[in-house]
C-alpha positions in Angstrom: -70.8 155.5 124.9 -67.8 153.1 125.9 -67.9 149.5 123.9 -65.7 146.4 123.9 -62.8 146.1 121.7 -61.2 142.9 120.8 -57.5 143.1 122.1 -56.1 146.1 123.3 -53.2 148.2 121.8 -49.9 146.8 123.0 -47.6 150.1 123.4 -50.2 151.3 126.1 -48.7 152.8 129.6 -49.8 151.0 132.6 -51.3 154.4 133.7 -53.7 154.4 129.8 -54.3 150.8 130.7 -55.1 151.4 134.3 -57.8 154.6 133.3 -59.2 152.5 130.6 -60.0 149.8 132.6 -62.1 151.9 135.3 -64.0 153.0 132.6 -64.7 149.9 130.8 -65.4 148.3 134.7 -67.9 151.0 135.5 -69.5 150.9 132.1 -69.9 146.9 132.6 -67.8 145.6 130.2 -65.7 143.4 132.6 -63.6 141.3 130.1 -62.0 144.5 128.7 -61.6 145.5 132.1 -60.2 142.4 133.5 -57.6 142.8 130.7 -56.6 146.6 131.0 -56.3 146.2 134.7 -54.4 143.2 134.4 -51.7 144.4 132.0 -51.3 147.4 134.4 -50.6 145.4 137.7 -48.0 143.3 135.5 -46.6 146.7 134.0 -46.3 148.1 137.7 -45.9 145.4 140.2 -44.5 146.8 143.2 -46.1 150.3 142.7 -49.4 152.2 144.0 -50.9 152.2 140.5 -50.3 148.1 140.0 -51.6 147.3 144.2 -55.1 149.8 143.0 -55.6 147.8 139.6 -55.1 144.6 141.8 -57.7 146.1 144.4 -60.6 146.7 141.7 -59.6 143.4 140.4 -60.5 141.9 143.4 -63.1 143.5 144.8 -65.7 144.5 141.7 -65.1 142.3 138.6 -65.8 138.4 138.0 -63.3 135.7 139.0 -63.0 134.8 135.9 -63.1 135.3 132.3 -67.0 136.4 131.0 -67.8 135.8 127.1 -68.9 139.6 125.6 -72.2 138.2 125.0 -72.7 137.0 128.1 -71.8 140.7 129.5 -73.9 142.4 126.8 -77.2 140.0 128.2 -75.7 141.3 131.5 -76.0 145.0 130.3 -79.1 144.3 128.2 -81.2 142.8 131.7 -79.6 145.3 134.2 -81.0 148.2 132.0 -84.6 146.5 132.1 -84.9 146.1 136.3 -87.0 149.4 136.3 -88.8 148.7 133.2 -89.3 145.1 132.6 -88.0 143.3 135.8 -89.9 140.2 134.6 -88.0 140.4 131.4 -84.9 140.9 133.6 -85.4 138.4 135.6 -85.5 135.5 133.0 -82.0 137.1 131.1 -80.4 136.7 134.3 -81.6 133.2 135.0 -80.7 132.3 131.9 -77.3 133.7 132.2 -76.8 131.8 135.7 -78.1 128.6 134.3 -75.5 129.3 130.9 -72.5 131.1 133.0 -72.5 129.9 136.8 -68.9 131.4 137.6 -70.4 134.9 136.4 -71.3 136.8 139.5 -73.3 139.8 138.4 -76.3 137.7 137.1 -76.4 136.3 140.8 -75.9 139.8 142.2 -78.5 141.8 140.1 -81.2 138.6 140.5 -80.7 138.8 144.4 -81.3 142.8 144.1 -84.5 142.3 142.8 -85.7 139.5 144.9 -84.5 141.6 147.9 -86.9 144.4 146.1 -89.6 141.9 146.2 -89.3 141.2 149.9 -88.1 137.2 149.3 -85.1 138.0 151.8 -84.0 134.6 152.2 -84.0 133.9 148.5 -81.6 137.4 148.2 -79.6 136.1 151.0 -78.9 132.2 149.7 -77.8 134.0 146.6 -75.4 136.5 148.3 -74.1 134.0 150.4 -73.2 131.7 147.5 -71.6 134.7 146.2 -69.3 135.4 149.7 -68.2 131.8 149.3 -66.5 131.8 146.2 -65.7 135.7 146.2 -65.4 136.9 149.5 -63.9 140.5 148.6 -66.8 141.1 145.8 -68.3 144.7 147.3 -71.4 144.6 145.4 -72.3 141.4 147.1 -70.6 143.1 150.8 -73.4 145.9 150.3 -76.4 143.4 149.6 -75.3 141.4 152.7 -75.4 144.8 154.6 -78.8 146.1 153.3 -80.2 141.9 153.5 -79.5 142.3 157.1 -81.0 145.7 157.7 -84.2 144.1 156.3 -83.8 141.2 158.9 -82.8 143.9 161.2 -79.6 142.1 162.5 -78.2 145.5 163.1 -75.0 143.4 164.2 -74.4 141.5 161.1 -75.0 144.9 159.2 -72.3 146.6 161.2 -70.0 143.7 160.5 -70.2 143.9 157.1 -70.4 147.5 156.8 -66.9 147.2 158.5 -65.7 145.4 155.9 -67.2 147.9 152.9 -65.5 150.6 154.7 -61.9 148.7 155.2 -61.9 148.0 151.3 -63.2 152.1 150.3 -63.0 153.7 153.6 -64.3 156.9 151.4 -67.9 155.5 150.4 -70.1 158.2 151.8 -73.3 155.9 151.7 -71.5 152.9 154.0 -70.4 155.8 156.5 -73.7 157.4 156.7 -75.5 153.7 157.2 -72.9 152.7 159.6 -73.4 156.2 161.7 -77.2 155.3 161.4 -77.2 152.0 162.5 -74.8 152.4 165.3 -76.9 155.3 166.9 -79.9 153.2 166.6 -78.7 150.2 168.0 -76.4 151.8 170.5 -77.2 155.8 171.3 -74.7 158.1 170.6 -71.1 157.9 172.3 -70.9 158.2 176.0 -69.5 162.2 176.8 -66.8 160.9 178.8 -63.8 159.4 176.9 -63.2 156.5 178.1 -59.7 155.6 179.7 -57.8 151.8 179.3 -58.7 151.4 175.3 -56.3 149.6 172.9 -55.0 151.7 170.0 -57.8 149.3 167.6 -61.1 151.0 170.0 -59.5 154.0 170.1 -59.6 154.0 166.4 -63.0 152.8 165.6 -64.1 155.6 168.5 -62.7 157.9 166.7 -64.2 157.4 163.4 -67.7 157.1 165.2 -67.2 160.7 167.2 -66.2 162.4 163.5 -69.5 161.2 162.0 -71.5 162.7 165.1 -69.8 165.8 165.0 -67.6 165.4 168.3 -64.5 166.7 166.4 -62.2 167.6 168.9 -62.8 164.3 171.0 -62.1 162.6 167.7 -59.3 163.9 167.7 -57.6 163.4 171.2 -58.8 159.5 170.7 -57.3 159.4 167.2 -53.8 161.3 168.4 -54.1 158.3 171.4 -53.8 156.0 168.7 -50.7 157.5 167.6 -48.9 158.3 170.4 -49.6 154.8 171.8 -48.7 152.5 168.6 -45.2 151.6 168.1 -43.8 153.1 165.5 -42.7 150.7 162.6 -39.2 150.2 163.3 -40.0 149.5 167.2 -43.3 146.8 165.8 -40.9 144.9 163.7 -38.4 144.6 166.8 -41.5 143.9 168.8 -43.2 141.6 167.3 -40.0 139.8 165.4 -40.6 136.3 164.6 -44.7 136.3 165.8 -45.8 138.3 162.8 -47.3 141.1 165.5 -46.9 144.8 165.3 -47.0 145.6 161.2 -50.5 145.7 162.1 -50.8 148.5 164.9 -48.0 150.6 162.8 -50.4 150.7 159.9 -53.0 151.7 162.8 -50.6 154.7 163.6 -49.9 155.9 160.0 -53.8 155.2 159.4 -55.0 157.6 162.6 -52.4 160.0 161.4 -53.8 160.5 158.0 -56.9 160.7 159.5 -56.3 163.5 161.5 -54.6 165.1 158.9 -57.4 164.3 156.2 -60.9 164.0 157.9 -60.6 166.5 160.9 -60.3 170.4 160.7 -56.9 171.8 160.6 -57.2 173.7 163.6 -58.9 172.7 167.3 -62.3 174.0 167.5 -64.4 175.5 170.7 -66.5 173.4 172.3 -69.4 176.3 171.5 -68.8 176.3 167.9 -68.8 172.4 167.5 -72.3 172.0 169.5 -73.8 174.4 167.4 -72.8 173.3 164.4 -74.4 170.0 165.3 -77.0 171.5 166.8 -78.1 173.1 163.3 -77.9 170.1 161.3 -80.6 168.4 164.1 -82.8 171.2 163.2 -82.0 171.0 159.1 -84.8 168.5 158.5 -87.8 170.8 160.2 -86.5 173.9 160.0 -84.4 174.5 156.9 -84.1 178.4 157.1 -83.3 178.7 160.8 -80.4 176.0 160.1 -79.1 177.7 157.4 -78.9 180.8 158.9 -77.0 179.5 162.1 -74.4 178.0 159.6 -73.7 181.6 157.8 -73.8 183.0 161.9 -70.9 180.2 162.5 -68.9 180.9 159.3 -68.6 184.9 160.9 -68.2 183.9 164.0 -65.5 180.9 163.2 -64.2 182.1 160.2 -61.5 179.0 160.8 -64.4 176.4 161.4 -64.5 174.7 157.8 -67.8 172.5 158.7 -70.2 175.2 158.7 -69.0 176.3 155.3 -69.1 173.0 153.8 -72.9 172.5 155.3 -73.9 175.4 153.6 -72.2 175.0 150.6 -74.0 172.0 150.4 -77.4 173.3 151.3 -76.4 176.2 148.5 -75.9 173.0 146.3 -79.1 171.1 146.9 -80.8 175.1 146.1 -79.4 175.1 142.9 -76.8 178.2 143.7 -73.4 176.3 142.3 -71.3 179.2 142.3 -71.8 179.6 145.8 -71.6 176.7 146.7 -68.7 176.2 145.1 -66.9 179.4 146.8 -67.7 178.2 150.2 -65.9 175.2 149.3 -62.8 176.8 147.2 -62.7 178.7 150.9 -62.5 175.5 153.0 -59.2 173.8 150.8 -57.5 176.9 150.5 -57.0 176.7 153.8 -57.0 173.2 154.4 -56.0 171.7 151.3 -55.9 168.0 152.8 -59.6 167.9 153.5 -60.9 164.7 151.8 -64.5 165.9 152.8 -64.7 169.2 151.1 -62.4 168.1 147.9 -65.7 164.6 147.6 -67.8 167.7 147.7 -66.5 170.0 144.9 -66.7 167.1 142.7 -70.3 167.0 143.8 -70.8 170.3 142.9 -69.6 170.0 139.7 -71.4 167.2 139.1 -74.7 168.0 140.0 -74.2 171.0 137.5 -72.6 169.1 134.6 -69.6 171.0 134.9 -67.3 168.0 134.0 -64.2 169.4 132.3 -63.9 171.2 135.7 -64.4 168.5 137.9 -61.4 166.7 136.0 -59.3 169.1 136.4 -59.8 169.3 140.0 -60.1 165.6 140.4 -56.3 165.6 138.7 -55.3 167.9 141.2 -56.7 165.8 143.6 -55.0 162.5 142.2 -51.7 164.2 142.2 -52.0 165.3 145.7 -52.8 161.9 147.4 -50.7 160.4 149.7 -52.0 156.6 150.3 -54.0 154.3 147.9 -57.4 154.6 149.3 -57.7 158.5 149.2 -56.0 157.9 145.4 -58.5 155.2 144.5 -61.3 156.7 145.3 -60.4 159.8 143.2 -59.5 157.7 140.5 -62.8 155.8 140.0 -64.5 159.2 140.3 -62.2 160.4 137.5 -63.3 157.6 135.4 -66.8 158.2 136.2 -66.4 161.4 134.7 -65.4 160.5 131.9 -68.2 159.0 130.9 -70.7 161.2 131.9 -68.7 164.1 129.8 -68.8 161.4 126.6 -72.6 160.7 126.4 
């Protein structure tokens, strides 16, 4: 178990401060936190590690400063929602009556009145929460799941766009944003359209990748890069207005993507439909769908999707090892592929197997090239941690 300390050592490394302070955030001890990450940013201020501890900063702990027993109550009432949510219910009001500026009392009493179905007393609370932190993620994701209840499928996309531009790697807000767009809008058309900026070019991109249309992700996504500006020709460009820094980072963005989030090789158009053809059929017919996924892996032994799809059916059966072979498979040859590294760590997870899933999350760390992929690998890290120390 991790607990608060009073003042932390002073001949730490921005690197031990930055580590500790994911752990002490995801553990709920946010003053700790607050101070770890801080010292880091103001160890490294122009480097990746100081712009992450910034990020987390900004996005998941308090504005300000929160007493230790104010975050113990916090602890104390968030461990009783399942148990006692009546008792949790009155620590939290008391702690928004006694601490106003501390935000997870508001965010945790708004989860349970969502739970209760009193959406527009969850929603004044989450609102109130946008105003004075408007980066603060836990309250983004109760906005997105308040407006699935008042199915405003718009205002849930909206925000769900801006989860994903702060952790473009959270699996659950790219599986409800897939969901909700299908639902309100049908899958994409089969034609590609013609005449889109770079910016719908993008987001069409990342919407034929989550249905499966690989190769169409990618000629949109390589549109993107062959018709930004590349950065030297957006500062000339846009010199003096402030434009073009924005559809450069669009460029270097849809390249990583392509190299990152797409298979290394062009697929068949026969391969690719059956592939999503067999995870249609998953849900009512396991076996058959399973079996078409080992057919594709013989068939398109250079086809990582099928492997990871069965590798994670083999995970959800309980057979790890195999699992994790299919997986070892896919990054030996495509060692860039954020999907199949997010599901190793699964893997090991799911069997307890944390000394290995640091080792490979290290790996991981030392191999990413931009601060969301690094982040996001980081936080899992700490995670870890953790879950090996209890």
């Amino acid at each position: 178990m991790l607990y608060p300390i009073e003042g932390l050592p002073e001949d730490l490394s921005a690197q031990e401060l930055y580590e500790l302070g994911l752990k002490y955030r995801i553990a709920g001890w946010v003053g700790v936190a607050r101070e770890a990450l801080q010292r880091a940013a103001e160890l490294d201020k122009t480097g990746r590690l100081g712009s992450k501890a910034r990020k987390v900063l900004r996005t998941q702990l308090p504005r300000v400063e929160v007493p230790i027993p104010a975050e113990q109550k916090n602890i104390e009432a968030f461990n009783l929602m399942q148990s006692d949510r009546e008792e949790a219910k009155k620590v939290f009001q008391e702690l928004m009556n006694t601490y106003p500026d501390f935000e997870w009392p508001f965010s945790n009493t708004a989860r349970i009145k969502l739970a209760e179905g009193d959406i527009s007393g969850a929603k004044s609370i989450v609102k109130y929460l946008l105003q004075v932190n408007p980066d603060l993620l836990s309250a983004i994701d109760l906005m997105i799941r308040i407006s699935i209840a008042e199915k405003d499928l718009d205002q849930a996309l909206t925000y769900l766009d801006r989860a994903l531009e702060l952790y473009p790697h959270e699996e659950e807000f790219k599986q409800l944003k897939l969901a909700i767009r299908l639902q309100a809008q049908g899958e994409p058309a089969k034609e590609i359209p013609e005449g889109l900026t770079p910016e719908e070019n993008f987001a069409l991109g990342l919407e034929l990748q989550a249905v499966g249309r690989l190769e169409d992700a990618r000629v949109v996504m390589q549109r993107v890069v062959d018709n930004c500006p590349s950065e030297e020709n957006a500062e000339s460009k846009g010199k003096g207005e402030g434009a073009g820094a924005g559809t450069s980072d669009l460029k270097e963005r849809a390249k990583e993507f392509i190299r990152t989030q797409l298979p290394r090789n062009p697929i068949c158009v026969e391969a690719q439909q059956r592939c999503i053809d067999a995870l249609k059929s998953m849900a009512t017919d396991q076996k058959g769908s399973k079996q078409s996924l080992i057919d594709l892996t013989m068939e398109y032994p250079d086809f990582e999707w099928p492997f990871l799809f069965l590798g994670n059916l083999y995970m959800l059966d309980g057979s790890f090892r195999k699992a994790e072979r299919l997986i070892r498979r896919v990054i030996k040859g495509n060692p860039d592929l954020i999907k199949a590294k997010h599901l190793l760590i699964t893997v090991y997870f799911v069997e307890g197997r944390y000394g290995d899933a640091l080792t490979f999350i290290d790996e991981a760390i030392s191999q990413a090239q931009n601060d969301d992929d690094s982040l996001a690998f980081d936080l899992l890290k700490a995670q870890c941690q953790l879950q090996s120390s209890r």
